[in-house]
PATORGU-927042 format. One record per residue: x, y, z of N, C-alpha, C in turn. Coordinates in steps of 0.001 Angstrom, whole numbers, plus 500000, padded with zeros to 6 digits. Layout:
PATORGU-927042
XYZXYZXYZ...
END
This chain:
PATORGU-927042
050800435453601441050263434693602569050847433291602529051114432930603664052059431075603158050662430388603241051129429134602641050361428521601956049168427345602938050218427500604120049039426602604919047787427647605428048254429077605660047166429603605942046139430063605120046307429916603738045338430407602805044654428835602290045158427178603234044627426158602594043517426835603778043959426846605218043365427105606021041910427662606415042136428970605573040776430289605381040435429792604134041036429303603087039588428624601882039093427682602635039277426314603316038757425520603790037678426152604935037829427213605519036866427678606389035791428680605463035714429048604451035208430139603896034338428834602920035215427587602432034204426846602056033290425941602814033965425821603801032881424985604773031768425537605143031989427287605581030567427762605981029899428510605008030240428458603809029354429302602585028763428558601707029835427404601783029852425995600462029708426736599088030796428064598781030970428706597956031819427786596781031079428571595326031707427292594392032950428250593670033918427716593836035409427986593303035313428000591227035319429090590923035687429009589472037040428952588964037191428135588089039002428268587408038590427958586117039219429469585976039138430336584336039883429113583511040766428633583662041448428103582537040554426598581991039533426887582447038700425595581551037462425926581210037265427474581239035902427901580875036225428245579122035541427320578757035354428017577234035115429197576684035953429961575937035597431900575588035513431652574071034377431527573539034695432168572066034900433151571531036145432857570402036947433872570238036068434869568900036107436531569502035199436975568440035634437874568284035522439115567303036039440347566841034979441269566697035357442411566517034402443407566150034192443496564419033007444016563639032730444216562381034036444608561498034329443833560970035608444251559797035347445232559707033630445278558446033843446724557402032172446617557773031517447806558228030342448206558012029883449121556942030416449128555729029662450120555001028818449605554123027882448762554491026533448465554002025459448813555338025976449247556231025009449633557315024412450926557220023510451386558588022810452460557781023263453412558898024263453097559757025244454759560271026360454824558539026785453646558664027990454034557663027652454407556392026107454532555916025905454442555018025501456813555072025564456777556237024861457997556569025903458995556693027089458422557397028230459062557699029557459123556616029323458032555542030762457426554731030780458836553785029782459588553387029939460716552710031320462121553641030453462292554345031020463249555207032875462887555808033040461591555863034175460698556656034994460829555303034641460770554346035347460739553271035680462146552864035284463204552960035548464555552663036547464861553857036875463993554488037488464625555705038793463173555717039712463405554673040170461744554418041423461696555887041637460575556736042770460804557645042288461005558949041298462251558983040709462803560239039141461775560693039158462145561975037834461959562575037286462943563040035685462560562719034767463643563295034080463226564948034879464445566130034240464302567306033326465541567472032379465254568933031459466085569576031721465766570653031683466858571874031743467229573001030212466562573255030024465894574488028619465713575090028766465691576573028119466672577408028648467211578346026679466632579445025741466652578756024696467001579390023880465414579162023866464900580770023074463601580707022507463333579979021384463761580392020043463672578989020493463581577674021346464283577306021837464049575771022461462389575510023462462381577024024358461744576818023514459989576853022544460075577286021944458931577441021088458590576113020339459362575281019439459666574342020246459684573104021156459778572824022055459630571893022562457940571728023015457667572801022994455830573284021733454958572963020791455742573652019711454930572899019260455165571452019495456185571102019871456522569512020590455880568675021678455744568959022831454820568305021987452941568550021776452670569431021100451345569521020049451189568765019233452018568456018033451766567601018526451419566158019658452462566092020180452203564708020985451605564308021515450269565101022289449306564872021977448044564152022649447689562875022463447131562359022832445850562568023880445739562650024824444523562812025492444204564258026229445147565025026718445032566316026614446629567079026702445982568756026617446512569838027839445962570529028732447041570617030027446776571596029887447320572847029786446762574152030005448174575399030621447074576313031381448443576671032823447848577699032439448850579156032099448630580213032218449675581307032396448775582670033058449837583327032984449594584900031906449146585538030486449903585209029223450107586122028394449898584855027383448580584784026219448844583846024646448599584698024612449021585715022914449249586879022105449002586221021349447796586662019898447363586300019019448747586834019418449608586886018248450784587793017359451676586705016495452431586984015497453035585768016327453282584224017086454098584529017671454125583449018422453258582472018914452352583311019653450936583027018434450202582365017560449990583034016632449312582709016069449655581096016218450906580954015835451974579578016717450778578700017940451061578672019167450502577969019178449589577506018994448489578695018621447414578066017180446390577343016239447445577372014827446849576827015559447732574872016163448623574967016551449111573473017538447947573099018448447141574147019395446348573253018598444931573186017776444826573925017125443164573586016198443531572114015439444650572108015095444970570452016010444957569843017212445221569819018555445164568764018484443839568835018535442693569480019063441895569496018175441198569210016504440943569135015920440761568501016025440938567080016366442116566462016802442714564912017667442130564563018226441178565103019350440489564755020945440758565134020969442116565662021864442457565617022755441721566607024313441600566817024668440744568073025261442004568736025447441126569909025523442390571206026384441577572316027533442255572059028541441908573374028481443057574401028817442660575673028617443458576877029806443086577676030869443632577929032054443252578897031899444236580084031340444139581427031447444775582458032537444169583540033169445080584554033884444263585233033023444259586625033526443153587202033307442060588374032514443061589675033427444072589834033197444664591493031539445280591895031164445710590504029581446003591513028784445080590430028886444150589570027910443198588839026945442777589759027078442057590973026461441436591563025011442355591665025349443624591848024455445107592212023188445033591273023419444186589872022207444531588719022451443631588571022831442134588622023206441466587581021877440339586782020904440407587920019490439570587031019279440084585694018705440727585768018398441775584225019342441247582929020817441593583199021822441130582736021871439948582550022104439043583437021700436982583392021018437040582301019286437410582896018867437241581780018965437573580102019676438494580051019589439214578927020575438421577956021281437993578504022954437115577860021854435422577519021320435649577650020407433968577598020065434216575779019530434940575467019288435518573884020401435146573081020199434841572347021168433977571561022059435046570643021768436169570780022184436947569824022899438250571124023060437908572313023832438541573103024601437583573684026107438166574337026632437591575182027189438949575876027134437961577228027797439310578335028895438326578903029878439103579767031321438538580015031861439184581101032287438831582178032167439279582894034404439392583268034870440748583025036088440708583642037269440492585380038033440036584884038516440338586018037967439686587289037020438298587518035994438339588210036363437512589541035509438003590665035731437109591874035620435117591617036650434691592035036557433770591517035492432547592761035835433066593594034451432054594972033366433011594867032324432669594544030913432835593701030011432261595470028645432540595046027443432087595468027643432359596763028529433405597130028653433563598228029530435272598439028594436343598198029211436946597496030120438191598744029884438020599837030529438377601340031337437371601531030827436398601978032388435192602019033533435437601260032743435251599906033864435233599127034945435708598616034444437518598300034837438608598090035693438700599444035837438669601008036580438806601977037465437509601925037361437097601592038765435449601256039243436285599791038920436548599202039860436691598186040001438062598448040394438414599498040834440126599477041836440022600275042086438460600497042826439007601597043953437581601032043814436711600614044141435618599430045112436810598422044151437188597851044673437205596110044332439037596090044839439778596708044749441169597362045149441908595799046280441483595405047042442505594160046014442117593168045515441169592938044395441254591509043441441526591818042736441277593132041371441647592998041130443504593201042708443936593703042591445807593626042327446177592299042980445159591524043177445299590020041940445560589204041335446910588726039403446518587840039557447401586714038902446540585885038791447477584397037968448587584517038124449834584109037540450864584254037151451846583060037568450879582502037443451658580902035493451963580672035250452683579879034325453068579192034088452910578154033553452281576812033217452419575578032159451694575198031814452642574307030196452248573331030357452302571926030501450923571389030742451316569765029572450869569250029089451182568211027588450481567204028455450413565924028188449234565413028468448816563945029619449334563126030686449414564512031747449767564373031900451261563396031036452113563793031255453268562811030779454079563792030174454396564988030126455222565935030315454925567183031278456121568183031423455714569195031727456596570000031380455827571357031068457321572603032543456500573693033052457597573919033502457491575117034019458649575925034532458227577165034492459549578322034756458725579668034250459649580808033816458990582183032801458513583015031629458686581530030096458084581871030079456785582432029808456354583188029183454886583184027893454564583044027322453638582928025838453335583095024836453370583836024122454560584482023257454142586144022770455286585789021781455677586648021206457147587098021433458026587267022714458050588415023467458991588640024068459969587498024778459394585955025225459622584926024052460613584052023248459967584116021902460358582922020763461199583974020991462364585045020185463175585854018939462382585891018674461327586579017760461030586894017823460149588476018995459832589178019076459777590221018303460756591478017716460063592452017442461205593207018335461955594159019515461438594234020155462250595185021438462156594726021993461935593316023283462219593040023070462353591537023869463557591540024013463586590013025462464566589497025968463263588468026913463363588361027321463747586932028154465127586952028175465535586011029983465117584972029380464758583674030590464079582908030868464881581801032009464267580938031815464459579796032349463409578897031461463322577984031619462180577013032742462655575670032660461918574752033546462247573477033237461148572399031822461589571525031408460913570465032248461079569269032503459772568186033953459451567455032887458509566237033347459060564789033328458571563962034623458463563107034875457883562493036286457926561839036939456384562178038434457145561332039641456036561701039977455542563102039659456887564076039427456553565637038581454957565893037434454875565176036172454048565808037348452785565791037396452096564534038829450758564472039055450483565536040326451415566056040977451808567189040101450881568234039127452228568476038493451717569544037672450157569873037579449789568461036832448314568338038157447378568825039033447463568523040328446557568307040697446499570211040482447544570657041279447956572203039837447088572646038639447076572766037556446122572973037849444968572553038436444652571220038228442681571059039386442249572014040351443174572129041208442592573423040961442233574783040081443191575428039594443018576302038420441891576578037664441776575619036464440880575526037370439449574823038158439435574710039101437751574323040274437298575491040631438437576433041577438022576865041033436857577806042124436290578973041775434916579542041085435483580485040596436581581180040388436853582582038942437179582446038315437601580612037191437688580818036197436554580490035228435753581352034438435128581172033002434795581195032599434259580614031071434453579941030188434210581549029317435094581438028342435113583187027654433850583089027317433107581945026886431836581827027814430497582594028996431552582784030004430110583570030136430489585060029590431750584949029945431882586494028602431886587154027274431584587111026336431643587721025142430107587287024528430282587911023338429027587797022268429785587642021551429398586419020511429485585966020059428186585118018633428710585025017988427345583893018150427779582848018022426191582429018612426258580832017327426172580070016621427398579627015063427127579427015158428556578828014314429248578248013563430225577774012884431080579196013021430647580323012453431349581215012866432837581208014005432877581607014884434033582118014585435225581046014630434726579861014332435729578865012726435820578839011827435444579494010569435569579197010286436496580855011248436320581165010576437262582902011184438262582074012291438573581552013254439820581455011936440964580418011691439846579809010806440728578554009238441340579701008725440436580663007955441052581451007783442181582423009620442094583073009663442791583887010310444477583147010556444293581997010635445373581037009151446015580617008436445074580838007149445640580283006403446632580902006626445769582332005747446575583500007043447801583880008350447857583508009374448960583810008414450275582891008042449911581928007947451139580686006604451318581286005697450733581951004704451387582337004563452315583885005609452233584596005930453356585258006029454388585239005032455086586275005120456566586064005874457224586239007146456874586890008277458120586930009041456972585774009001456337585145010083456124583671009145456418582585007878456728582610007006457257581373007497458989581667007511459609582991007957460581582706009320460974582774010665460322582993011577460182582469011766460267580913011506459394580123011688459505578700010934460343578448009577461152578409009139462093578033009789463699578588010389463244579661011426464303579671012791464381578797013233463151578489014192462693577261013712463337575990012489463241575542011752463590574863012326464799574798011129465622575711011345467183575379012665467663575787013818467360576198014672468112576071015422468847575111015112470088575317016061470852574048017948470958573796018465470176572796019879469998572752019857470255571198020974471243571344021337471926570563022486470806569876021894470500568509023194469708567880024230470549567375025719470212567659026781470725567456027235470190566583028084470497565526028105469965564369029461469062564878029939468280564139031231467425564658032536467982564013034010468156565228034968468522565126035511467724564270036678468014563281037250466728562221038787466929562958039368466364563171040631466293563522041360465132563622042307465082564040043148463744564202043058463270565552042769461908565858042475461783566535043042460146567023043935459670568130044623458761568783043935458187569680043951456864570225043669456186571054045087455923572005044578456225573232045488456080574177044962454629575150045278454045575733044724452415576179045321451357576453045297451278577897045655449874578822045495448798577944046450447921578210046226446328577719045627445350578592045000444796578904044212444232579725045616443340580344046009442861579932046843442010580934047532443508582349047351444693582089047334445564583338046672444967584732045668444090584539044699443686585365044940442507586023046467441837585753046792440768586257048497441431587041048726440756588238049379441429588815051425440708588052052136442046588371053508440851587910053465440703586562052996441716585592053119441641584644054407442729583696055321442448584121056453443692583711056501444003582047056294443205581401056381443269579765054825443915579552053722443973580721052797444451580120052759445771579709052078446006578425052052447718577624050835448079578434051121449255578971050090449836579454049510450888578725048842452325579393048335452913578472048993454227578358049514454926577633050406455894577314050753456611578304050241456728579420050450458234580203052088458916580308052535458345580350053776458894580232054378459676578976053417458923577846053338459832576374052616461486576988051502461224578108050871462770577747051367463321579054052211462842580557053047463418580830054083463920579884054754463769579091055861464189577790055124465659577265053687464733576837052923466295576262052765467604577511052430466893578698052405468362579825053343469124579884055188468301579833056259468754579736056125469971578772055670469155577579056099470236576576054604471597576008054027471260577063053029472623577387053722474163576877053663474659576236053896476200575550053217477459576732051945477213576942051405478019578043050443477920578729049572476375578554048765476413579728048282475347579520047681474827580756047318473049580838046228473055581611045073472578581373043849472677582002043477471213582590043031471023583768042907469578584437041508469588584425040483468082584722039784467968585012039280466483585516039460466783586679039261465125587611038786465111589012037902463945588683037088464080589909037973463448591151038953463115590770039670462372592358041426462741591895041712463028592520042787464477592180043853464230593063045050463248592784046052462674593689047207462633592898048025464049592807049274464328591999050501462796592093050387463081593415051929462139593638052714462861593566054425462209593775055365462839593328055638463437591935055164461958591159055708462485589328054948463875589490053475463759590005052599465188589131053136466271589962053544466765591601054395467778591834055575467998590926056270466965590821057663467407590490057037468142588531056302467525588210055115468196586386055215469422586888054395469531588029053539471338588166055040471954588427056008471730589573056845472874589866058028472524588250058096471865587109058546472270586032058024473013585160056460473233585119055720473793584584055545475205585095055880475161586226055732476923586919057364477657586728058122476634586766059489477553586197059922477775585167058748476929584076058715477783582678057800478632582310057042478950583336056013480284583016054559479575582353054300478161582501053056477358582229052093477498583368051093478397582851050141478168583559049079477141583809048992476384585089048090475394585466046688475282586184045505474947585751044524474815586189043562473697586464043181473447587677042765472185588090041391472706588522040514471466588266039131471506588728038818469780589290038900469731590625038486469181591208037153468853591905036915467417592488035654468244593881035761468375594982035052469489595617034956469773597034034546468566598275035002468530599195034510468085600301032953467455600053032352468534600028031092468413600034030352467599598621031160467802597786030569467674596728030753465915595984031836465634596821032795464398596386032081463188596819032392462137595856031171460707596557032397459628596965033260459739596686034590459424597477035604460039598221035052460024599923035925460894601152037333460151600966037463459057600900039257458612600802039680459202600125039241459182598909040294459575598012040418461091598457039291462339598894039065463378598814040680463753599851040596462926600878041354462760601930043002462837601330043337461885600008044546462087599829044717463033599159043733463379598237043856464901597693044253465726598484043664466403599845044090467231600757045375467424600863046162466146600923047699466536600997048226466877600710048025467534599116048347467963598275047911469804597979047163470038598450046417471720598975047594472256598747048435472465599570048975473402599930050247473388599251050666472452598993051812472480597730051296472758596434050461472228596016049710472737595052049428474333594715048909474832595772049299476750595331050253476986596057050940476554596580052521476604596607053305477094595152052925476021594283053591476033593270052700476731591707051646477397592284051246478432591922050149478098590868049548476992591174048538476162590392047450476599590909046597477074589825045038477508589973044460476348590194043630475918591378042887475202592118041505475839592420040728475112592162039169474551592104038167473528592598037620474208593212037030472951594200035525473068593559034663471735592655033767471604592421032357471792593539031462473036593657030573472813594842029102471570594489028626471392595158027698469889595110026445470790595105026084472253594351024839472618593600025212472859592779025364472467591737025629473122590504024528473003589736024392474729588730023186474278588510022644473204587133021034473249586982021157472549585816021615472474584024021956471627583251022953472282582467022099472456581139020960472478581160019653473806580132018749474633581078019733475964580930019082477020581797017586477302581097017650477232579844016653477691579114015521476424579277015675475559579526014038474757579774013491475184581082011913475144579708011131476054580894010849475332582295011169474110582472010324473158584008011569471799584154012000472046585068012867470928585424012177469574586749012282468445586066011736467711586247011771466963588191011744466304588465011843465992589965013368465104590257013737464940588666014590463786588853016277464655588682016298465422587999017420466438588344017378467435589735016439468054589570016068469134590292016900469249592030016321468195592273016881467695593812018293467391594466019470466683593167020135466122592832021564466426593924022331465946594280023686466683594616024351466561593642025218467407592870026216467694591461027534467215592565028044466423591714029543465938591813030063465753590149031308466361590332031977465962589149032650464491588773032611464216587705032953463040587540033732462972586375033976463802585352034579463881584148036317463632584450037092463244583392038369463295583138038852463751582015039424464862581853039664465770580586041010466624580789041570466698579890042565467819579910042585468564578540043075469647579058043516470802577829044603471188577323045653470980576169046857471833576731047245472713575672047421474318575901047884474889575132046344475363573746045518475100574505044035475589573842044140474404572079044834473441572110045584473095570782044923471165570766045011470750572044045201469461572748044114468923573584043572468381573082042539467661574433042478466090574491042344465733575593042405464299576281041179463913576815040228463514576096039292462336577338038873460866577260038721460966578524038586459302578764038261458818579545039001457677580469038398457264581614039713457236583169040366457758582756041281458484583518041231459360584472041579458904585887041396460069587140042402460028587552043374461480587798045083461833587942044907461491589154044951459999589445045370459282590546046156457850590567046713457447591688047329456230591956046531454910590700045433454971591450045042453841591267044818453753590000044448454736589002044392454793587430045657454664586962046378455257587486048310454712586635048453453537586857048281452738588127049095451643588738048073450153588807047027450581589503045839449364589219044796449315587753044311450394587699042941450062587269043141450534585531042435449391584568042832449590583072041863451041582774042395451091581757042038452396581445041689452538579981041065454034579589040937454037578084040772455824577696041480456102576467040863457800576230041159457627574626040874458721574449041064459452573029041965461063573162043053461239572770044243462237572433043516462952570608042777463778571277042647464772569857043392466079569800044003466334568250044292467480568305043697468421567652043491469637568166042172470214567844041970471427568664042422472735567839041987473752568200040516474312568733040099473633568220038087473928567994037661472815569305038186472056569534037725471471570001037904471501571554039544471803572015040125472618572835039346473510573093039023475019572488038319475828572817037066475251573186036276474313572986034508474091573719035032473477575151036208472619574787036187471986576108036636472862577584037336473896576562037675475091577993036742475716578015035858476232577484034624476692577611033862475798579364033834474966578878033071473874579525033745474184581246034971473670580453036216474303582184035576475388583007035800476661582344035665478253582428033918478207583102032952477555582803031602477570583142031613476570584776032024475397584403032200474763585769033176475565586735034136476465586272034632477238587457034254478767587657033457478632587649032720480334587899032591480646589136032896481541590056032509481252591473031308481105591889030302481380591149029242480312591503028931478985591405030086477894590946029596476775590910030783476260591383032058476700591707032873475980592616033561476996593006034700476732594142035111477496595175037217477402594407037141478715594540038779478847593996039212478783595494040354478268595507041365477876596817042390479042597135043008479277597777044017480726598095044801480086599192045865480922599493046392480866600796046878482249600934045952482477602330046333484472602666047045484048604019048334485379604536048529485087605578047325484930606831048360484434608117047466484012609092048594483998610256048644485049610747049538485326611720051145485505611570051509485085612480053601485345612037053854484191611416054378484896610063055257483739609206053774482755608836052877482804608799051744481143608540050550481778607648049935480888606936049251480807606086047966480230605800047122480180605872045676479035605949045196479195604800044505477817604412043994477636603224042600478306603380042286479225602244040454479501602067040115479030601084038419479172600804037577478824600049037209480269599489037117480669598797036649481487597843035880481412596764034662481712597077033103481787595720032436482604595585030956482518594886030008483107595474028705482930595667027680483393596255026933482941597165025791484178596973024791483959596069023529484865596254024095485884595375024989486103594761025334487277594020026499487904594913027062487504596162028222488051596625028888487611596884030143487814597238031114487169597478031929486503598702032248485266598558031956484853600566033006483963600516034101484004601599035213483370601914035059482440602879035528481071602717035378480436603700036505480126604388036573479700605987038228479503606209038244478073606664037135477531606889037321476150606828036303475190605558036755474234605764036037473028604484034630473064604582033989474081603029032790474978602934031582473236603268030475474034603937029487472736604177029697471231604520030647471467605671030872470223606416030881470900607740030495469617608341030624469414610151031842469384610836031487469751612041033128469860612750034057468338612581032852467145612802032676465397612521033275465220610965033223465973610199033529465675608962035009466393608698035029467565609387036099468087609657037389466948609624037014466354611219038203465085612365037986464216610806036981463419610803037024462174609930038066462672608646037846463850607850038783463929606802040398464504607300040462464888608512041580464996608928042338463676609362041752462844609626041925461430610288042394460705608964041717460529608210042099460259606785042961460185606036043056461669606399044603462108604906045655461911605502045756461532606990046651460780607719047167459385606989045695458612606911046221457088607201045628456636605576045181457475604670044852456685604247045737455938602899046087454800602532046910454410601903046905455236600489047906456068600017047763456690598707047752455490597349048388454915597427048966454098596264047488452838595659046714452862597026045099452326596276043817453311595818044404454459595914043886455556596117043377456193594637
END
């Protein structure tokens, strides 16, 4: 934009908002690290037996089922001795959020310290709770990547979108939860309702990847980067509050009266009784794959990003089969030109996506479409996630009000390759995860572990819980895409986009027209 017109639109965006301008380069960041050595703590003190019989390797677990995946988090927090690391996209002041953080202000009471790095784009959404919570002397929260015209959070956000367009597309998206540097969760969970089945009208199904070992390091080290670099800064510099004991004395109130709610008393007592079967932990070798935060600043050519091109190399060298799993599903060129090398060496490919119906992002769903028909073109098993899926303990006897209702969308990012190889993280085989948005996974190798996670695959694609894709003829020389599932115990073809309107039809046809792939 030249320069008189952007003095132009700040001078108008500050005149009518009287929005206050932050500049990072004079906000003070103290510089901090994660726990050297925890083995006087009481995970490491619990785990250093077992970690040691297993010298080299790390021990992971598959965690596939909210309820677990949330109850385990608050598990790990109770038992933190010394530190609380969490890095995410989305941390929601909402019921469950609210859970989260009344367990880390007791940590942090216990002494323990507690860093929190969320990025910028939906903070504003929860961020009291949070304010307050960073006031405790024994937390700090930090906010990445962040809008820099404040107190004005429509003004501002539309001047700098249209100002400073390439960084603000730019958002950390990573995921991680470390405790006392000796356990750690990561995946495509984020923090909210939706994640942990207790949303009322979305529920989104993930999968996590809990890590003890030489992995955890790793993962602490890819966090002190992110939580030191220049772009992340403390929410204490970017907002106004009093400088008093208040904030922490409402936070502790309005936690009080949270836990006496009757749908969060019966929430955790549904936490409670849920039956989860502990799986014992996979030992294998296990890599960190991971964006460098300077990804998040635009014009950065020397910046190291995060391997993908290492596990494109690994798809290349696929032996016989490669299993996908992503909720927003935008090959591109590189990933056609992957699949049709992979089909002329006899590699079989399988993708699990979501459906139309099932998807909580129509853009992106939109650029996916374009891709349909080349896609079993080139002879790739395609999967369309349906938005009932059912709940994931058939065996409890009474499902509560807070799953029950839910729409299922997938949300996980995982791959398989060769039953040998698995990948998860926070990765969706799209534009905007290669090119904008930082990222984070774990590369295990691992027969055993491979096998649960295709398991997991093989169950989410059953034709009762998503729709396999085809193309049968359809007159001279032509072809139409179907839906293929099933439905009541039989089997039912659809020939247009299953549980949408003729309106939803145009709108996603309108779409995959225009809509820009490369933010996608």
């Amino acid at each position: 934009m030249r320069p008189y017109l952007t003095c132009l639109l700040g001078l108008y965006v500050s005149l009518l908002s009287g929005c206050t301008i932050i500049d990072p380069s004079v906000i003070d960041r103290p510089f901090t690290r994660a726990l050297h050595t925890a083995a006087d703590t009481r995970l490491a003190k619990q785990y250093a037996p077992i970690v040691a019989e297993h010298a080299g390797l790390s021990g992971f677990r598959l965690i596939d089922s909210g309820l677990e995946a949330l109850s385990t988090r608050l598990d790990l927090v109770d038992q933190a001795q010394k530190t609380i690391d969490l890095q995410y996209y989305i941390l929601r002041s909402d019921l469950s959020g609210l859970i989260l953080i009344d367990h880390l202000l007791a940590a942090a009471d216990r002494g323990v310290r507690v860093r929190i790095l969320i990025d910028d784009l939906h903070y504003e959404q929860s961020g009291t709770p949070l304010d307050s919570l960073d006031t405790h002397p024994n937390v700090e929260l930090r906010i990445i990547n962040p809008f820099l015209y404040r107190h004005s959070l429509l003004l501002g956000r539309m001047f700098e979108a249209l100002w400073d367009f390439s960084r603000v597309q730019r958002r950390m998206h990573n995921k991680l939860f470390v405790v006392d540097n000796t356990v750690a969760i990561i995946g495509g969970r984020n923090l909210g309702d939706e994640y942990f089945e207790v949303h009322p009208r979305l529920d989104l199904r993930d999968i996590d990847l809990l890590a003890i070992g030489p992995v955890v390091p790793q993962l602490s080290t890819s966090f002190d980067s992110y939580w030191n670099y220049k772009q992340s800064l403390p929410v204490s510099a970017l907002t106004e509050r009093p400088a008093d004991e208040k904030p922490l004395r409402d936070l502790r109130q309005i936690l009080k009266k949270h836990k006496q709610r009757t749908d969060v008393h019966a929430y955790l007592q549904h936490l409670a009784d849920s039956e989860v079967t502990e799986v014992p932990l996979t030992w294998a070798k296990g890599r960190l794959l991971a964006d460098f935060p300077c990804k998040l600043v635009p014009d950065q050519p020397d910046c190291a990003s995060l391997d993908f091109d290492r596990i494109y190399g690994l798809f290349q060298k696929a032996e016989s089969e490669l299993l996908i799993i992503s909720p927003y599903f935008i090959p591109g060129k590189q990933g056609m030109g992957l699949f049709r090398h992979l089909r002329q060496n006899g590699i079989r490919v399988k993708v699990l996506t979501n459906s139309y119906a099932a998807t909580d992002l129509k853009i992106v769903q939109a650029g996916y479409n374009r891709y349909r028909r080349r896609l079993l073109t080139e002879q790739v098993d395609l999967y369309e996630f349906k938005p009932t899926f059912p709940p994931p303990f058939t065996q409890r006897k009474k499902r509560s009000a807070f799953a029950g209702a839910s729409q299922a969308c997938m949300h996980a990012k995982a791959y398989v390759i060769d039953r040998k190889m698995v990948f998860v993280g926070s990765f969706n085989h799209d534009p905007r995860s290669a090119t904008l948005n930082s990222e984070i996974g774990i590369l295990v190798e691992s027969p055993e572990l491979a096998k649960q996670l295709a398991a997991l695959f093989a169950r989410y694609t059953q034709p009762q819980n998503s729709y396999r894709l085809q193309l049968e003829p359809w007159g001279k020389n032509r072809q139409r895409l179907v839906w293929q599932t099933e439905e009541d115990g039989k089997k039912r073809t659809y020939h247009q986009e299953p549980l949408t309107t003729w309106w939803q039809h145009l709108k996603n046809a309108l779409m995959a027209v225009f809509a820009p792939e490369d933010l996608l």
